[in-house]
C-alpha positions as CSV (number, residue, x, y, z in Angstrom):
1,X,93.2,204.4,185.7
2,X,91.6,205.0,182.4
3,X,95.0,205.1,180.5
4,X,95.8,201.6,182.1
5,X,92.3,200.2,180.7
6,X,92.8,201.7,177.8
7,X,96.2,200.2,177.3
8,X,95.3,196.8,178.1
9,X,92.3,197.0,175.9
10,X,94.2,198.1,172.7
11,X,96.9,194.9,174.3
12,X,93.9,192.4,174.1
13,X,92.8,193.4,170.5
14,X,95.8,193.5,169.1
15,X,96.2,189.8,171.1
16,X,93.0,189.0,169.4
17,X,93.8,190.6,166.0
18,X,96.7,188.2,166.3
19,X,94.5,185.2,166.6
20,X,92.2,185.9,164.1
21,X,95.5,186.0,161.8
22,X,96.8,183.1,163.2
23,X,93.5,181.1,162.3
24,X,92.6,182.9,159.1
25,X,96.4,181.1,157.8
26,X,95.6,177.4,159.4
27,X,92.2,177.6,157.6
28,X,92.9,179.2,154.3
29,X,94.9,176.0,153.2
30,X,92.0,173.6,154.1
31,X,89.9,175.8,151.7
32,X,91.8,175.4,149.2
33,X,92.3,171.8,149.5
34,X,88.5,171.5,149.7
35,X,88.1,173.7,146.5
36,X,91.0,172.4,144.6
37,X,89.3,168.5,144.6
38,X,85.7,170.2,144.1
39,X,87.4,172.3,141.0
40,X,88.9,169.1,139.6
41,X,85.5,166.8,140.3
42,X,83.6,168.8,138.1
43,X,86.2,169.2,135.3
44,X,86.3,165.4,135.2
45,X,82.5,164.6,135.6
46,X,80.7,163.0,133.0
47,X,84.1,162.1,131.2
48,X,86.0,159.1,131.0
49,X,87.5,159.2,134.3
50,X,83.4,158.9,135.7
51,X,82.4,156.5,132.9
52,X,85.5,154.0,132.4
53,X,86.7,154.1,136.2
54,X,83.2,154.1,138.1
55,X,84.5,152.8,141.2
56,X,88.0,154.6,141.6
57,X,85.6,157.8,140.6
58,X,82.9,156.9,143.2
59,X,85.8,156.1,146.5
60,X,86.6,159.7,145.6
61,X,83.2,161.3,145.7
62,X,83.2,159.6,148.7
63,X,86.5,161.4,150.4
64,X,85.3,164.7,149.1
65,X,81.9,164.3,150.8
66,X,83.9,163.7,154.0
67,X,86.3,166.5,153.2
68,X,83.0,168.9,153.3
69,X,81.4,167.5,156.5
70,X,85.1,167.6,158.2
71,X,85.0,171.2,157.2
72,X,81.6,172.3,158.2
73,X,82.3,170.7,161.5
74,X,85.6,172.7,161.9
75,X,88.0,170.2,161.7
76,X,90.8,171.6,159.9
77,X,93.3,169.0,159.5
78,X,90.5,166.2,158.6
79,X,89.2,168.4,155.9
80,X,92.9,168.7,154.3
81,X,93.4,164.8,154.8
82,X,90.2,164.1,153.4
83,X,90.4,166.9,150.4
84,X,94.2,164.9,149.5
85,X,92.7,161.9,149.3
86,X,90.1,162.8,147.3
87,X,92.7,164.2,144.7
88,X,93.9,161.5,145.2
89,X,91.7,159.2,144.5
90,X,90.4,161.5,141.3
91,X,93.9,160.8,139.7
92,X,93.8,157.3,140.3
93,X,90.2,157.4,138.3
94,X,91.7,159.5,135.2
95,X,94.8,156.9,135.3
96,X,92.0,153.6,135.7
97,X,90.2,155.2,132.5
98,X,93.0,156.0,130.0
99,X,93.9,152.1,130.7
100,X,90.8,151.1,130.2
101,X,90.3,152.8,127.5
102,X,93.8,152.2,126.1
103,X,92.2,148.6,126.7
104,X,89.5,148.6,124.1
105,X,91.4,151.1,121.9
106,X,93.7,147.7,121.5
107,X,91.2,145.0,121.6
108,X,89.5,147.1,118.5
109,X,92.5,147.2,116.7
110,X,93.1,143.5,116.8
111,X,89.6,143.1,116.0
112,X,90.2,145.2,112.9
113,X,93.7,143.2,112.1
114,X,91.8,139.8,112.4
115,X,88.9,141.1,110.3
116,X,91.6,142.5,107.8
117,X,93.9,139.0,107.8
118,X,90.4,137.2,107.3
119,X,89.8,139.1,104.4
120,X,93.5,139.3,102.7
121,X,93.5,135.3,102.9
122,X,89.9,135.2,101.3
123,X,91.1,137.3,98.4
124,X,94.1,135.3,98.6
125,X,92.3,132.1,98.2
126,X,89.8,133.9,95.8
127,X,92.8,134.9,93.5
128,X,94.3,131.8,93.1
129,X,91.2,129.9,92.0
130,X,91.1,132.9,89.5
131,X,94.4,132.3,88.3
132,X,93.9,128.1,88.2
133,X,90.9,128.9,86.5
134,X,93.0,130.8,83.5
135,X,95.6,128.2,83.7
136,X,92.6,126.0,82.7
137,X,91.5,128.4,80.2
138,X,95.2,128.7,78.5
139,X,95.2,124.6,78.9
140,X,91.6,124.5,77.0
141,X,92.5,127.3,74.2
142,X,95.6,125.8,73.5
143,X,93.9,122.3,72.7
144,X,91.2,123.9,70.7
145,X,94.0,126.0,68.4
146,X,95.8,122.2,68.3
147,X,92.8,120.6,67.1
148,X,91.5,123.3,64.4
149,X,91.0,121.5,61.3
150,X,94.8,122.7,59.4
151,X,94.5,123.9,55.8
152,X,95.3,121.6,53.0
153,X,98.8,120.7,52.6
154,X,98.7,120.0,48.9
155,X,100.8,118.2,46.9
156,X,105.0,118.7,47.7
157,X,108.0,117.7,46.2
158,X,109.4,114.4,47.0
159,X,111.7,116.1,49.7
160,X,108.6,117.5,51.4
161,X,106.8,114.8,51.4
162,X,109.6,112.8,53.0
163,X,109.6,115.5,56.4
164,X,105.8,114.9,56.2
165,X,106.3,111.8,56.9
166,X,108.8,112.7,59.9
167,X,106.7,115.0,61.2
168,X,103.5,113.3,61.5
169,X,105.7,110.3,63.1
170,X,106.9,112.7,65.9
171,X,103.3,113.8,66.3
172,X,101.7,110.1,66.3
173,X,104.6,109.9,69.1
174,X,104.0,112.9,71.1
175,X,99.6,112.0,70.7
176,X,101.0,108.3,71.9
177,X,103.2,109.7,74.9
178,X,100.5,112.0,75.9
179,X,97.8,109.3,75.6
180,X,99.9,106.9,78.0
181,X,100.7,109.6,80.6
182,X,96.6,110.1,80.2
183,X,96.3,106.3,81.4
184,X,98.5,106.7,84.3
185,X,96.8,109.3,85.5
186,X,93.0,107.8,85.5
187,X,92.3,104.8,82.7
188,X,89.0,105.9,83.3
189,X,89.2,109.5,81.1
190,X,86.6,110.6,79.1
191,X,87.7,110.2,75.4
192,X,91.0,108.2,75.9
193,X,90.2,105.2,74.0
194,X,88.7,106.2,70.9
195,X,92.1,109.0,71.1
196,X,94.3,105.6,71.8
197,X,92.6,103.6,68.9
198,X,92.9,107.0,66.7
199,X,96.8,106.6,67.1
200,X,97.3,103.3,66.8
201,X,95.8,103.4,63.2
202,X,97.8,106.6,62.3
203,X,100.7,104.7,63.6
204,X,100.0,101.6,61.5
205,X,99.5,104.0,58.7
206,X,102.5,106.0,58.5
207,X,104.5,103.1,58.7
208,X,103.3,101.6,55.5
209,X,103.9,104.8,53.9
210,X,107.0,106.4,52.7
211,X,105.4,109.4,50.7
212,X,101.3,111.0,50.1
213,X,100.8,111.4,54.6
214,X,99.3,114.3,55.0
215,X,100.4,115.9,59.2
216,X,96.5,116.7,59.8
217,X,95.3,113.7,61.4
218,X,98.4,113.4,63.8
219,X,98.1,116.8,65.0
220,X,94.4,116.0,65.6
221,X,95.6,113.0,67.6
222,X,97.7,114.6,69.5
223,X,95.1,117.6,70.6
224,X,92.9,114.5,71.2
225,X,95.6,112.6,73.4
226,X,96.2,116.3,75.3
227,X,92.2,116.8,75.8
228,X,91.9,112.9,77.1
229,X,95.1,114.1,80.2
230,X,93.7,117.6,81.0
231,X,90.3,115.3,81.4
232,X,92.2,112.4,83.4
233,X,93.5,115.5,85.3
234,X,89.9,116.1,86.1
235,X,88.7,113.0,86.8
236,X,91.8,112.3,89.3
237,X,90.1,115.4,91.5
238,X,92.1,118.3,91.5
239,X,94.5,121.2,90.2
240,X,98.3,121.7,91.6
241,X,100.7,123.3,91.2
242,X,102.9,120.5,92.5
243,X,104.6,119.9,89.0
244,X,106.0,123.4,89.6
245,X,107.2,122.5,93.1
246,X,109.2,119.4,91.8
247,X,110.5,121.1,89.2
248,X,112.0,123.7,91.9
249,X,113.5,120.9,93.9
250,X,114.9,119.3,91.0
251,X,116.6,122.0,89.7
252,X,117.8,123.8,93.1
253,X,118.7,120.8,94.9
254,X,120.7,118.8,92.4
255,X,118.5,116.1,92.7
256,X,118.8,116.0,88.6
257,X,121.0,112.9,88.2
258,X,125.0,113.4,87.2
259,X,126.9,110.5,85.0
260,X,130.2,110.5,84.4
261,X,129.5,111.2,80.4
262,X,127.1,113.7,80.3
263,X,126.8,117.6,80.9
264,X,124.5,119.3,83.0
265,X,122.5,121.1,80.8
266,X,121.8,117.6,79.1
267,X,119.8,116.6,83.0
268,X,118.2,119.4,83.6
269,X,114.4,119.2,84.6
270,X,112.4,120.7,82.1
271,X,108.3,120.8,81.7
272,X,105.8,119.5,79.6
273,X,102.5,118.8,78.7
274,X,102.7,115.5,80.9
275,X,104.8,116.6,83.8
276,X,108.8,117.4,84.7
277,X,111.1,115.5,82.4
278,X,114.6,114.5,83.3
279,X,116.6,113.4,80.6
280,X,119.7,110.5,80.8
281,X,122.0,109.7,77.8
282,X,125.0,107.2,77.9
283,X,123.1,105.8,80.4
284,X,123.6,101.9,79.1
285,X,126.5,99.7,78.7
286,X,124.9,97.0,76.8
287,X,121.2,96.8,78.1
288,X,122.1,96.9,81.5
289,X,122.5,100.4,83.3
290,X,125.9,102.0,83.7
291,X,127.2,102.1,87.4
292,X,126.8,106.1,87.8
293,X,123.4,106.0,85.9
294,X,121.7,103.2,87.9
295,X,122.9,105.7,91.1
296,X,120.7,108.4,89.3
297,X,117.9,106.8,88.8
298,X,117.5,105.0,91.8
299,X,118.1,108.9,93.0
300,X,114.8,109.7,90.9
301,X,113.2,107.0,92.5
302,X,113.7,108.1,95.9
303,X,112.2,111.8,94.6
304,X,109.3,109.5,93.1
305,X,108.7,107.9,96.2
306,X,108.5,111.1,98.4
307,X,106.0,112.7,96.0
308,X,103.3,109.8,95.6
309,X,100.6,112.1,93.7
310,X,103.3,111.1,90.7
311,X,102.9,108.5,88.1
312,X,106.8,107.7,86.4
313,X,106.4,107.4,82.3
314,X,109.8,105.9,81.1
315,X,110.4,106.7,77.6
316,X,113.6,105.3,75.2
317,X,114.5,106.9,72.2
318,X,117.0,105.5,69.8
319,X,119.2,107.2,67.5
320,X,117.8,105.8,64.4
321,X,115.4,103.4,63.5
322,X,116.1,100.2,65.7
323,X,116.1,97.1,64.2
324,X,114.3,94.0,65.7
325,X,117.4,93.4,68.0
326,X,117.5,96.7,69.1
327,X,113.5,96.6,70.2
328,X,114.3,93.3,72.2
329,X,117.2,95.2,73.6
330,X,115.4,98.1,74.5
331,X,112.6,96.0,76.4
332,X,115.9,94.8,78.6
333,X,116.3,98.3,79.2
334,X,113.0,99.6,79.9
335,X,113.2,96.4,82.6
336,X,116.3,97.6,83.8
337,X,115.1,101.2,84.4
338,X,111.4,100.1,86.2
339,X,114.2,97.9,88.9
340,X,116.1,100.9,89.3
341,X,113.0,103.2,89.8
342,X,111.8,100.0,92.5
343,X,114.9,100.1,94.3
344,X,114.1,103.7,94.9
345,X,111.4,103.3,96.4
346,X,108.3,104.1,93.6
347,X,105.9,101.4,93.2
348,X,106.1,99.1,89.8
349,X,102.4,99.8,89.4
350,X,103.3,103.8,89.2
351,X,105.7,103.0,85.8
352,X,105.3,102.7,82.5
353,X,107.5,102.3,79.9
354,X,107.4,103.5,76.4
355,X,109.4,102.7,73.3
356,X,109.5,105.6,70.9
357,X,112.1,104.3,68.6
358,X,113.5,107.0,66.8
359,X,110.6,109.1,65.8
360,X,110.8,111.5,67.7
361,X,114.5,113.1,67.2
362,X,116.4,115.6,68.2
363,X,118.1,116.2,65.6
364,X,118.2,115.3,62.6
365,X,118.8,111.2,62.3
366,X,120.8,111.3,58.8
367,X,123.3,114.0,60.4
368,X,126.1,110.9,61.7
369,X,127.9,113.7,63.5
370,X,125.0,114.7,66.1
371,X,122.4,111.8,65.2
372,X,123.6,109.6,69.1
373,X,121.8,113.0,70.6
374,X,118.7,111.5,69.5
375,X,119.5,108.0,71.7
376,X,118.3,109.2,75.2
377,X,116.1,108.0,77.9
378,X,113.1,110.1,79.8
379,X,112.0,109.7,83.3
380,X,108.6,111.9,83.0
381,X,107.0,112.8,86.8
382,X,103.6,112.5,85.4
383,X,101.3,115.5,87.1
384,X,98.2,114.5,87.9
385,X,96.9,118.1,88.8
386,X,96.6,120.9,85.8
């Protein structure tokens, strides 16, 4: 009787040995579960996932909290639910906060970039009234050196004295040129009268003389007809660097006129002092404009028209020295060329026309081989910014 108890007692333990395994294995998971979320709660706190994702963060607190009590109370498969979730939840925190941080990360960068462009146009716009301030200062040294009182010419042989004479023509021409694109550009500049009257004496002067004309006062009036447009310049408000622009468009686009007599390179736009010049030869039959010229410069009128910040200065040279027929005819002309410029769409008030005769050439007006170069008409887009 005391084997049979004996036997059924060692049969119960072992039953209960069992048991104890049995819940030692459902329970050990749920531990771990538990311990796993508290492990990973207090590697994240006080990091972004707490600070960026405060809510997310908070829920899953909240399901670890419940995971606990379920597991205290003994309820195995609550505690396990409860502890997933709260891993759960934990990762969806640490993804919330690398967003949100990946958020400001960005918003800081494009606040940098903005900051950056601000500053790139500022020195942009910094460097350009730099560089329109040493055009200015080029413009202004250049006038000075031209108006420096030249040393004496002295006396010359008869030869000499002849190309002074030439010379101080083309220079009372180029002081009278510059003087008239002056007008165009504001009548009102500082200067530009008494530099009008000075060349209209010189004028009057050299053509009573054939010998003993000295080039120093013309190249004095023409500093002083340059000084009076950079001042007009002023006056009319503003620096641009639209003479450039045209030029471009002029030269890339083939806006420069064609005629059926001359060559390319004799159209080209060029720059001066007063603006972008086109130049025309053959471009009369008679006085009246050839077919294929009239075309071009109704062409230039058109450009004229779609760039209204230009005045027109109309210039005709002769080959040689015209005679009082040849003036009358060239007034003809100058009409002619103002129509053509109309019918383009420029207004007549935005033209001027000058007669420059033949002094100033080319070449040289007793060479009968190349002396017709000298006979050629300028359409001069008068800038009125430096």
């Amino acid at each position: 009787m005391s084997v049979a108890r004996s036997s059924t007692f060692v049969a119960g333990a072992l039953v209960l040995g069992m048991a104890a395994t049995g819940c030692a294995g459902a329970i050990a998971p749920n531990v771990g579960r538990v311990n796993e979320a508290e492990r990973m709660r207090a590697g994240l706190g006080g990091r972004d996932a707490q600070t960026l994702a405060p809510q997310a963060f908070a829920a899953a607190d909240q399901e670890l909290r419940l995971a606990k009590e379920a597991q205290a109370a003994g309820d195995t498969t609550g505690a396990e639910l409860r502890a997933d979730r709260a891993l759960a939840a934990y990762n969806q925190a640490i993804a919330l906060a690398r967003l949100a941080r990946a958020t400001q990360e960005e918003a800081a960068a494009s606040s940098a970039l903005a900051r950056a462009t601000d500053e790139a146009q500022r020195y942009a716009t910094q460097r350009k009234a730099v560089d329109r301030e040493a055009d200015d200062l080029e413009k202004k040294l250049r006038v000075a050196r031209e108006a420096q009182l030249p040393p004496s010419s002295g006396p010359a042989d008869p030869e000499r004295e002849r190309a002074r004479v030439v010379a101080a023509q083309t220079l009372v021409t180029q002081a009278r040129l510059l003087c008239s694109a002056a007008r165009l550009v504001s009548p009102q500049a500082p200067g530009l009268g008494d530099a009008e009257t000075a060349v209209s004496g010189l004028e009057k002067q050299i053509e009573g003389s054939k010998t003993a004309v000295t080039i120093d006062p013309a190249a004095r009036a023409r500093a002083a007809c340059l000084t009076s447009l950079t001042k007009a310049r002023r006056t009319a408000g503003a620096y641009s660097d639209q003479a450039d622009t045209l030029l471009g468009e002029l030269s890339q686009a083939g806006a420069a006129p064609k005629t059926g007599s001359a060559q390319r390179a004799d159209l080209a736009p060029a720059r001066d002092e007063r603006g972008v010049v086109v130049t025309l030869r053959s471009a009369f039959k008679g006085d009246k404009l050839s077919p294929e010229a009239e075309s071009s410069v109704k062409d230039l009128g058109r450009v004229a028209a779609a760039h209204p910040t230009f005045a027109v200065q109309v210039v005709l040279h002769d080959a040689q020295a015209p005679s009082a027929a040849d003036t009358a005819a060239n007034q003809k002309r100058g009409e002619a060329l103002v129509q053509a410029l109309v019918a383009g769409g420029v207004s007549a008030t935005k033209v001027k026309v000058e007669l420059a005769g033949a002094k100033a050439p080319v070449v040289d007006p007793k060479d009968t081989r190349h002396r017709e170069r000298n006979a050629r008409v300028e359409i001069v887009f008068v800038s009125s910014g430096s």
